[in-house]
BAMIKOL-792507 format. One line per 10 residues: number of its first residue (from 1); their letters; for each residue z, x, y of N, C-alpha, C. Coordinates in Angstrom, 1 decimal, decimal comma. Layout:
N
NUM> a> Z:X:Y:Z:X:Y:Z:X:Y  ...
END
This chain:
73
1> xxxxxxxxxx> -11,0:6,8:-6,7:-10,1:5,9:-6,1:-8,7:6,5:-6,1  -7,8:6,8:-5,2:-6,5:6,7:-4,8:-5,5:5,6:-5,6  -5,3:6,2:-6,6:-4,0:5,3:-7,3:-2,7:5,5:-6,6  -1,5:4,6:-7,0:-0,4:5,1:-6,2:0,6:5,6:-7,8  1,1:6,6:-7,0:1,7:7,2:-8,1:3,2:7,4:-8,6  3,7:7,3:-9,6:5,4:6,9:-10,1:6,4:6,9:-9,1  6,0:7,9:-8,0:7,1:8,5:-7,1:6,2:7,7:-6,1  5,7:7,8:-5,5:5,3:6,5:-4,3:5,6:5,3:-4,6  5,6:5,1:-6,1:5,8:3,3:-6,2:7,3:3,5:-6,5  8,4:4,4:-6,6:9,8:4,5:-6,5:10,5:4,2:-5,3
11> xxxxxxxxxx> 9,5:5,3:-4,5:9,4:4,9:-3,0:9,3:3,8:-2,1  8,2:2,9:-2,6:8,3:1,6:-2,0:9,2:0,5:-2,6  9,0:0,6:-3,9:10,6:0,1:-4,4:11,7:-0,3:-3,6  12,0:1,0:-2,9:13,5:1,8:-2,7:13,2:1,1:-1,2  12,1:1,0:-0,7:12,2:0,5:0,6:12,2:-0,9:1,1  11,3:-1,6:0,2:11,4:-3,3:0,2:12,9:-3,6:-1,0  14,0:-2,9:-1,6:14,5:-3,4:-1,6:15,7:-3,0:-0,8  15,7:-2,7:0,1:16,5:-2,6:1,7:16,4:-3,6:2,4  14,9:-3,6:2,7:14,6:-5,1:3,4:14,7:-6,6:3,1  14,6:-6,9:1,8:14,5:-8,2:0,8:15,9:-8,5:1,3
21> xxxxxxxxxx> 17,1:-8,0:0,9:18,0:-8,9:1,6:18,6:-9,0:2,8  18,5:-8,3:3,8:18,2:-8,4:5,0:17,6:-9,4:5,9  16,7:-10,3:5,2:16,0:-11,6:5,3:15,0:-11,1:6,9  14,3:-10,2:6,9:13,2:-9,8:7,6:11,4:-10,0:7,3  11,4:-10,4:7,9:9,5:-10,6:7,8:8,9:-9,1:7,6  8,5:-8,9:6,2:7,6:-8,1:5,3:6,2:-8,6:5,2  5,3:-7,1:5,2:4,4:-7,1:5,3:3,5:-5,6:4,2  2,7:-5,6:3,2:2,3:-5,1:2,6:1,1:-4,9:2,6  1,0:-3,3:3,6:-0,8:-3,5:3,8:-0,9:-2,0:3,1  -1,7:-2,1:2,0:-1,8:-0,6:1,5:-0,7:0,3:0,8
31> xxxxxxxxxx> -0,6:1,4:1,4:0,9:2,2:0,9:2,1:1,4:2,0  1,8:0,8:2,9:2,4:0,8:4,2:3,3:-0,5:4,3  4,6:-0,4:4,7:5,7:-1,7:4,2:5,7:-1,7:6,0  5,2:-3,3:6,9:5,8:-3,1:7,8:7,0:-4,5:7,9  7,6:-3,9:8,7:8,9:-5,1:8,7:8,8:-5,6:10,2  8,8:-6,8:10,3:9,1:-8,3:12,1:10,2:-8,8:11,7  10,5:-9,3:12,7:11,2:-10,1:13,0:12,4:-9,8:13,6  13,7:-10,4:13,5:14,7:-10,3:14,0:16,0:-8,8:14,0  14,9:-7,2:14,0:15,7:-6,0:13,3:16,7:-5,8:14,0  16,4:-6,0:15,6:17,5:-5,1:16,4:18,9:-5,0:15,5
41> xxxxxxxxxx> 19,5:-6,3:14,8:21,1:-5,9:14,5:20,7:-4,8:13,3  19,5:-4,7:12,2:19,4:-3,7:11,4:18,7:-2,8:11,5  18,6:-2,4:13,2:17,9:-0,8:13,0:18,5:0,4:12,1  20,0:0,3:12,0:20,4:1,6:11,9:20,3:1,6:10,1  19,8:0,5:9,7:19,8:0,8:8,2:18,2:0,7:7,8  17,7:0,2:8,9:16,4:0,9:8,4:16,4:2,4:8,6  16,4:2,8:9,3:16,5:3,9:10,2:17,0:5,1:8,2  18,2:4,5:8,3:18,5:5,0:7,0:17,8:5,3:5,8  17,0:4,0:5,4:16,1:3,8:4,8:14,8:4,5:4,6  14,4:5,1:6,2:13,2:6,0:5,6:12,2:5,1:6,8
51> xxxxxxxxxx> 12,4:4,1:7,4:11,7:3,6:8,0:11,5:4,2:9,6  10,8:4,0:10,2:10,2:4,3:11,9:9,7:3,6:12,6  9,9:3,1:13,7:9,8:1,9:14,9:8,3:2,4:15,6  7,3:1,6:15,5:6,0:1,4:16,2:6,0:0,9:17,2  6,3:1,4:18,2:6,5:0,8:19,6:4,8:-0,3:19,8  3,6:0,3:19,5:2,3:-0,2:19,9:2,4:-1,5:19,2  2,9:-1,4:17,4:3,3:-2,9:17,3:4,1:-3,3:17,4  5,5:-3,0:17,8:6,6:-4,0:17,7:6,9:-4,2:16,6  7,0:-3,2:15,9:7,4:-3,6:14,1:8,0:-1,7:13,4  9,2:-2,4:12,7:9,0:-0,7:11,6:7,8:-0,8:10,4
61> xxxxxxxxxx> 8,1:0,7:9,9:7,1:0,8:9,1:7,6:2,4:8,0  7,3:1,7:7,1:7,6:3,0:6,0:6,0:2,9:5,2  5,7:4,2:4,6:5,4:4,7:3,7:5,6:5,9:2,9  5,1:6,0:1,8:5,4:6,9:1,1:5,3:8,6:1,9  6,4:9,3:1,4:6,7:10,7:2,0:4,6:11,1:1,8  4,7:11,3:0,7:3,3:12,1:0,4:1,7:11,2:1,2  1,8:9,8:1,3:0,8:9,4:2,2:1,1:9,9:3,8  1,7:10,5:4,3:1,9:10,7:5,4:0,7:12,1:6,2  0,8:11,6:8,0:-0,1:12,6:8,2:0,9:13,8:8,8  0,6:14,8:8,4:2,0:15,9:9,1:1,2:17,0:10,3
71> xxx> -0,1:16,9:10,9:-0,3:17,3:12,0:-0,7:17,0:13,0  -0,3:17,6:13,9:-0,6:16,7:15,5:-2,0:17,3:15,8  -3,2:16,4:15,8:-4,1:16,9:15,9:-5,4:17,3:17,2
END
């Protein structure tokens, strides 16, 4: 089993607490933070944050640096 580990859970930390006060609809699926609702006025601090815009959903989305896929396959 895949545990999450000190620096991933730093990571998500560091990212839900960007969004928490921001007052945006969070969503916790896995390693995976996505954020709805009303971003357009806070793209540029997500953007900051570590997050990326999913056009297919209509939502940002962060996860941890090391869960990520890094080839175009």
């Amino acid at each position: 089993m895949n545990m999450i580990t000190p620096e991933e859970r730093d990571e998500l930390n560091a990212a839900v607490s960007v969004v928490v006060p921001l007052g945006l609809e969070t969503e916790i699926c896995g390693y995976w933070l996505w954020v709805s609702g009303d971003t357009r006025p806070h793209r540029e601090v997500l953007k900051a944050a570590g997050f990326r815009w999913a056009p297919k959903k209509m939502k940002w989305h962060f996860r941890p640096y090391s869960r990520g896929c890094y080839s175009r396959g």
